[in-house]
N, C-alpha and C positions, 0 to 999 in steps of 0.2 A: 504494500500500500504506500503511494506518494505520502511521503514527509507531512507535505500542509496539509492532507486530505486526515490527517491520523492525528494531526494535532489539530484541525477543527471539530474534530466529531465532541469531543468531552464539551466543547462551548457550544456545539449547537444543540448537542442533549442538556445541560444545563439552560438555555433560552427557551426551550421546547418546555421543560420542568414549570419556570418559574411561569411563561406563558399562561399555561392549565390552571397554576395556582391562582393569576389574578384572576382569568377569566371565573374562577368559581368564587371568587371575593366577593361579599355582598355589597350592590352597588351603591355608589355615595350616593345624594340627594339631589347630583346634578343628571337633567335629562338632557340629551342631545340626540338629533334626528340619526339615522342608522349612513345619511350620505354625508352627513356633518362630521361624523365619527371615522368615517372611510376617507375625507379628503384630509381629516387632520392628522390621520395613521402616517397617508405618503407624506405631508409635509415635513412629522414627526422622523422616520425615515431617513430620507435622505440629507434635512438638517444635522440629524445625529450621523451619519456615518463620514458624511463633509467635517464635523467636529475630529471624528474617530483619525480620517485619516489626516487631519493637521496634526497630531500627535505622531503619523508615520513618519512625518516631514520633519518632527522638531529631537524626539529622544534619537533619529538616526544617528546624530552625533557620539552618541553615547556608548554605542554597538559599532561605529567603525572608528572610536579611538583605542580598544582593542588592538584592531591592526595597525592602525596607526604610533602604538606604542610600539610594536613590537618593530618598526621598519625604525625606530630611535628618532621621530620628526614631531611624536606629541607627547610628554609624558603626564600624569596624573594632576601635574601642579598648573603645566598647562590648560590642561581642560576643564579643571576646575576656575582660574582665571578667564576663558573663555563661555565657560558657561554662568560662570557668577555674573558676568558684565552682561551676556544674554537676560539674564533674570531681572538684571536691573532696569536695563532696558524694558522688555515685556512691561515690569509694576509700574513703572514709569508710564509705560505710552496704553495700558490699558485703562488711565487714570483718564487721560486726556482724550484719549477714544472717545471713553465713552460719553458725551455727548453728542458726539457725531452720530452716534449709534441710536440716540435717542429722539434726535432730529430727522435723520433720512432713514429709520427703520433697519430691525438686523439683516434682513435679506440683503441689500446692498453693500454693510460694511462688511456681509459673512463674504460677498463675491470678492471686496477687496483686498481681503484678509487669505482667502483660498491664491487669487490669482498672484499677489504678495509675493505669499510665502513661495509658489512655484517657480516663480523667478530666481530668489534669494537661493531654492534649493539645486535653480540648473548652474547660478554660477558656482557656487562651492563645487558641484559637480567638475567643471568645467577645469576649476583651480588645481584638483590632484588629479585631472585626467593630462593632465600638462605640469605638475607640480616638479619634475626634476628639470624641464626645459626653462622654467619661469625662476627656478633656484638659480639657473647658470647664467640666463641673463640679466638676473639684478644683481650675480655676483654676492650671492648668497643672501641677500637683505631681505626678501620676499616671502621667508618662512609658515608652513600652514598655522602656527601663533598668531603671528601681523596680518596674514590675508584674514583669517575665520574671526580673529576680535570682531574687524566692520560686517563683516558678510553673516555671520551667526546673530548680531546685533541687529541687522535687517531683517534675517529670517523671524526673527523675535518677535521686531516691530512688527510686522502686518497675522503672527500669529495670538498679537493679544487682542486682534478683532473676534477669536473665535467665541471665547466661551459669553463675551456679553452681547454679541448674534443670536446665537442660540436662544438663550436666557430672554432675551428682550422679547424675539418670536413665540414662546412659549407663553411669555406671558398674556399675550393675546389672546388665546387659544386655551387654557388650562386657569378651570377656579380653582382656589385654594384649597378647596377639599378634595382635588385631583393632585394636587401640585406634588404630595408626599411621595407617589408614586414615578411623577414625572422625576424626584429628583433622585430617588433609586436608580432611573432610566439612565442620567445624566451621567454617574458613577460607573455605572456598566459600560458606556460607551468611551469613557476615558480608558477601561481597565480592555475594551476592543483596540482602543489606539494603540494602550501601551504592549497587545499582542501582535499586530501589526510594527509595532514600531522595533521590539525586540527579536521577534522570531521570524519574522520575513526581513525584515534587515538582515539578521542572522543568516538568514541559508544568503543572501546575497551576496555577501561579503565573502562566505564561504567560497561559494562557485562563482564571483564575476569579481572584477576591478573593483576597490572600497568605493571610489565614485560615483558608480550602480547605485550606491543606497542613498544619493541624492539625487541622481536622475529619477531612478523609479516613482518614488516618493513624490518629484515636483509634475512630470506624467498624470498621477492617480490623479494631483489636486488641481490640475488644469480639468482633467476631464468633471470632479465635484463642480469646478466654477460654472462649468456650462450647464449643468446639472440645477444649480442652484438657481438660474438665472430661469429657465424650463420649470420646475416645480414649486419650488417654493415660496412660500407668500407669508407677508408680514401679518395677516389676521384675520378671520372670517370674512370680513367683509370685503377684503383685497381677493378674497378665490370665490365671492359671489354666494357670500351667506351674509348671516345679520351677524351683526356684534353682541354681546352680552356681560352682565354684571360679573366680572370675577372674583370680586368683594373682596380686593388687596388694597393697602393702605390710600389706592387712589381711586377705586371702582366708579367712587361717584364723583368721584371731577370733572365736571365739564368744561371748564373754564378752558382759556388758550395756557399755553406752555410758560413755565414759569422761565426767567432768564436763566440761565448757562450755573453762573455766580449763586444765584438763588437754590439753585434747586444743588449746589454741593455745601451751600451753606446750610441747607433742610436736614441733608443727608448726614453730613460733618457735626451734628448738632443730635442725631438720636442716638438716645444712650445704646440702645439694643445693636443697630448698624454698627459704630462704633466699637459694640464688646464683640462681634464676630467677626469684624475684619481681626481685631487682634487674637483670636481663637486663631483663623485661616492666617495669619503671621507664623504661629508654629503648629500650625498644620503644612503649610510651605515646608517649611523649616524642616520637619519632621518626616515628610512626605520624600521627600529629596535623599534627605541624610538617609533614610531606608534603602530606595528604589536604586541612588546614585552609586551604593557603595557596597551595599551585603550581597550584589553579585561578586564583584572585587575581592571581598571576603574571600565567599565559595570559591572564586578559582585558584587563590594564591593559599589558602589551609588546606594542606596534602587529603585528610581527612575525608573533608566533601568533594572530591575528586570526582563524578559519576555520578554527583547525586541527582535523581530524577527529577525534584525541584528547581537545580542549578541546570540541569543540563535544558529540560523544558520550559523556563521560567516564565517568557513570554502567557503561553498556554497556563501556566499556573497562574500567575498574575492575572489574567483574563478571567480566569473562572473564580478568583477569589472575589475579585471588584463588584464582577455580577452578583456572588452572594452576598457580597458585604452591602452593595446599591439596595437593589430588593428588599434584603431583609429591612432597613432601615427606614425605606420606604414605605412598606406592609404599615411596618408599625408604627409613624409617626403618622398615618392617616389614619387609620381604624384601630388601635390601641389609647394614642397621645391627643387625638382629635388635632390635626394639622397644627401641634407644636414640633418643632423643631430640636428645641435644648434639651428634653430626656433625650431623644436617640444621640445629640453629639455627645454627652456624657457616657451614655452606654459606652459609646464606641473607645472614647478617650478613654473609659476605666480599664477596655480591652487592652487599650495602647499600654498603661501603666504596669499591669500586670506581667503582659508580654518583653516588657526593656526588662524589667527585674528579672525575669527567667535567663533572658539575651543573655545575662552577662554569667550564666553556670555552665551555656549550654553551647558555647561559640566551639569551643573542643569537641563536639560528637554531633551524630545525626539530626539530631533535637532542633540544632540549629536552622534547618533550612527548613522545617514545618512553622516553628516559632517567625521567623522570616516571616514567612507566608502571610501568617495569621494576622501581623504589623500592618502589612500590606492592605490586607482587608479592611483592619477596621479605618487607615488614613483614607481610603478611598471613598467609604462609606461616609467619614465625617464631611472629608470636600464635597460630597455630590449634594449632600442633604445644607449645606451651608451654601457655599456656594451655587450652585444649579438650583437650591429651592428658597431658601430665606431670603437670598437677594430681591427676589422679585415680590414675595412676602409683604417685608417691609419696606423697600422701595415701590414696589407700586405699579403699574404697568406704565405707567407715565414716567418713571425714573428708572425702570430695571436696570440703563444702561450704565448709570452713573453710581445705581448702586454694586452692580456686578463689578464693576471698575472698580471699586475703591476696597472692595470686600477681595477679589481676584489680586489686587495690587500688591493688597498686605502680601497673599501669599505667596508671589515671585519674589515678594523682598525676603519672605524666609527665605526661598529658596535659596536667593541670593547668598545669605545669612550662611545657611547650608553649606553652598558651593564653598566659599572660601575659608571658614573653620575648617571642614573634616578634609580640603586638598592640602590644606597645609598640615595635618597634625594626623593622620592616618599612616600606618608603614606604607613603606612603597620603595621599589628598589631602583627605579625612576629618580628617586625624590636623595637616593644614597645612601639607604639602607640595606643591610645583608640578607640574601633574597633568604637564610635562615631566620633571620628577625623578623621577615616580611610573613614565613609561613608558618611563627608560634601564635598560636591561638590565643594568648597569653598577652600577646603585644596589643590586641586588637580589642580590650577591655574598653581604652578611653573613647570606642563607638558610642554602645551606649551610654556610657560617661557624658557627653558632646549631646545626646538624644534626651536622656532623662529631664535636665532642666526644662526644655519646651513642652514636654506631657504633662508635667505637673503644672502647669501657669494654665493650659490649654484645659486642662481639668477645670480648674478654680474659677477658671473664665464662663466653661459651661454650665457650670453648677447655677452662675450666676443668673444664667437666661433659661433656667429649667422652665417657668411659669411662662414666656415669654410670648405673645400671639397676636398675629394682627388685628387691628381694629381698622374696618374702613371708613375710609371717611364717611360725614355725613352727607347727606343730599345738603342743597344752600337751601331750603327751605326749615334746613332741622338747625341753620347756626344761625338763624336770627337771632339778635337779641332779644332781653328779654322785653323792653322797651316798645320794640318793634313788636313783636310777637303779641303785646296788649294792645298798641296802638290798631292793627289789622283787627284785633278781635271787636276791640269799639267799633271799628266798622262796620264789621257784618253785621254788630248786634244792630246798630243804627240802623244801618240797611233793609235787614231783613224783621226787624220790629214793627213797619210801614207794614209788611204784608202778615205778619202773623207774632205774638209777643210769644205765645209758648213756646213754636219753633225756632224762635231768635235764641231764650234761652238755653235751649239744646246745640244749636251750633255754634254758641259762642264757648263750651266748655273747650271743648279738644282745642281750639284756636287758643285760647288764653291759656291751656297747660302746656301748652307746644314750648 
């Protein structure tokens, strides 16, 4: 049996699982027509897998610096400085994004964002497919270091359009008492990227040129652009339905757009936005320092040499996301009633428990299920914070600018990530003795580096356990209360002409309004 066909069967029988499962979930209280449901499936679709594969396009770096260490042109410290400044980048420009996102709709800036990145991904390509010819004539100065800082920085920049696209379009389309589910979805489809990104990078690199795993990649997301531009649509009403009450913190705002300044000064100002971006800071943080480094581990500790986690990881990663999505999803819709804070708790207490084992069990087998399990629950916490709180508490009217500031945080962990554990992790790269590099012993101050951010990320979510949107009011419900007697003297007056007993019946509800 072909390789990819052997390692997709486990994730499409876990899709196929959890499918069955929702489909038997008793349904929320929202109704929607059966073609209403059918055109939101495709848009939901190929939105998500346009997300899935920017994730092929961006961790490629990660899976061919591999080879690239071994040819002596990147080592660990390198690509930790190249991907720290990526990161920076991304929290940066998904900050400033997003009101673009919010103005011209995610469909647009998701086309920007897909066609971006394919660019960014054919010149890197482009750069090691010429990489010894372009060494010789700048006379060594042009090193993959100096070329991929700007070019991985660009790829960045148009991949922090993806998740507040998505997010923005979702919010259109999905009320709050769907939303839990959507953000399981959200989770699963990062943990499809990061299978794509790891184990089809992987066989690529194996069998073609390392620069394959930027061509292929910027290929797939050209053909998503054209894809997005064909299907996808910013909201019921844009694919020829009605629009409807999502009842998130802006449902009922009719009013025009608030300014740019305003609505980050709205955002900037709620306590709850506020305490999950800095959750999602060392969910970043934490998320990275896992993903970035505890395959590094696996290959360089003699130990896990073979291990079927390390060796299929991609595949395993995929299938854990999806569970880690889902469950957390199920159960912040129909358990928590579309809170959000029990399930990032849950998941965080996962995280805490799991670094504490990390550090008994880095010496034997233990380690790369414990792995695993880390994996699940950060992906589970991003999907349900990021993919679902964002748009929550921002609003369908802000998703962009809240996804932005909430996502921001957590490329600055990444950031954070990248450049602690590339500097302070063995590495024989780095001018450690490739025996120091493979005692299991050296590789304690991992989670050393990890624990601080679980525990704050804990504290943090504890704090937003009760946390739940409230949507706005209709403007008839924030009159004053001034107003609100002035209109009732009216009607009494009014309607006292044609009948007094009826006058004092309709002036009740008006004067308690």
């Amino acid at each position: 049996m072909p390789t990819v066909i052997e390692k997709l069967l486990p994730i499409v029988g876990i899709i196929l699982v959890i499918g069955i499962v929702i489909w038997r979930l008793p349904k929320v209280e929202i109704h929607h027509t059966k073609e209403f449901e059918a055109r939101r499936r495709w848009n939901w679709i190929f939105l998500g897998l346009t997300y899935a594969f920017l994730y092929f396009g961006r961790y490629n770096l990660a899976v061919a610096r591999t080879i690239l260490d071994e040819q002596g042109v990147l080592t660990n410290e390198m690509y930790g400085t190249i991907y720290s400044i990526g990161s920076i980048v991304y929290g940066c420009s998904v900050v400033l994004n997003a009101p673009l996102c919010d103005k011209f709709g995610g469909r647009k800036t998701l086309m920007i964002g897909a066609l971006g990145a394919s660019i960014a991904n054919v010149m890197m390509a482009l750069f090691l497919f010429n990489h010894q010819s372009i060494l010789e004539a700048t006379g060594g100065q042009v090193t993959v270091l100096r070329a991929f800082i700007p070019l991985y920085a660009m790829n960045m920049y148009f991949q922090s359009f993806g998740a507040i696209s998505i997010v923005k379009v979702n919010s259109a389309w999905f009320h709050v008492r769907e939303r839990g589910i959507i953000g399981g979805i959200f989770g699963a489809l990062i943990s499809l990227g990061l299978y794509f990104a790891y184990d089809w990078n992987g066989l690529i690199v194996k069998y073609l040129d390392v620069g394959y795993a930027f061509l292929i990649p910027a290929a797939v997301l050209f053909v998503m652009f054209v894809i997005t531009i064909l299907i996808i649509r910013d909201s019921p009403k844009a694919a020829g339905f009605e629009d409807f009450n999502t009842g998130d913190a802006t449902s009922n705002d009719t009013g025009p757009a608030l300014p740019v300044l305003q609505v980050f000064k709205k955002i900037l100002t709620n306590p709850i936005i506020i305490t999950i971006a800095c959750i999602e800071f060392c969910s970043g943080y934490i998320r990275d320092g896992i993903m970035q480094w505890g395959q590094t581990a696996g290959k360089v500790i003699p130990v896990h040499h073979g291990n079927f986690i390390f060796e299929n990881w991609g595949m395993v990663s995929c299938c854990a996301g999806i569970l880690a999505g889902m469950f957390a999803g199920i159960i912040s819709d129909y358990v928590f009633k579309s809170r959000r804070g029990p399930v990032a708790t849950i998941l965080y207490s996962g995280l805490l428990i799991f670094c504490v084992v990390l550090f008994f069990v880095l010496g034997n087998p233990l380690f790369g299920v414990t792995f695993a399990c880390m994996v699940l629950c950060v992906i589970g916490v991003h999907g349900m914070l990021s993919g679902t709180a964002s748009m929550d508490f921002g609003g369908s009217k802000n998703a962009g600018v809240a996804t932005g500031i909430i996502d921001g945080f957590a490329y600055l962990g990444s950031a954070t990530s990248a450049f602690l554990l590339g500097r302070n992790l063995p590495s024989v790269s780095r001018g450690d003795s490739p025996e120091f590099v493979a005692n299991p012993d050296n590789w304690i101050i991992w989670p050393e580096l990890l624990l601080p951010a679980i525990v704050v990320g804990l504290i943090l979510c504890i704090r937003i356990w009760n946390a739940k949107v409230q949507p706005k009011k209709k403007e008839e419900d924030n009159k004053p209360a001034d107003d609100a007697n002035a209109d009732a003297d009216a009607e009494k007056s009014e309607d006292a002409e044609k009948s007094p007993a009826d006058a004092s019946d309709d002036a009740k509800p008006a004067a308690e309004a």
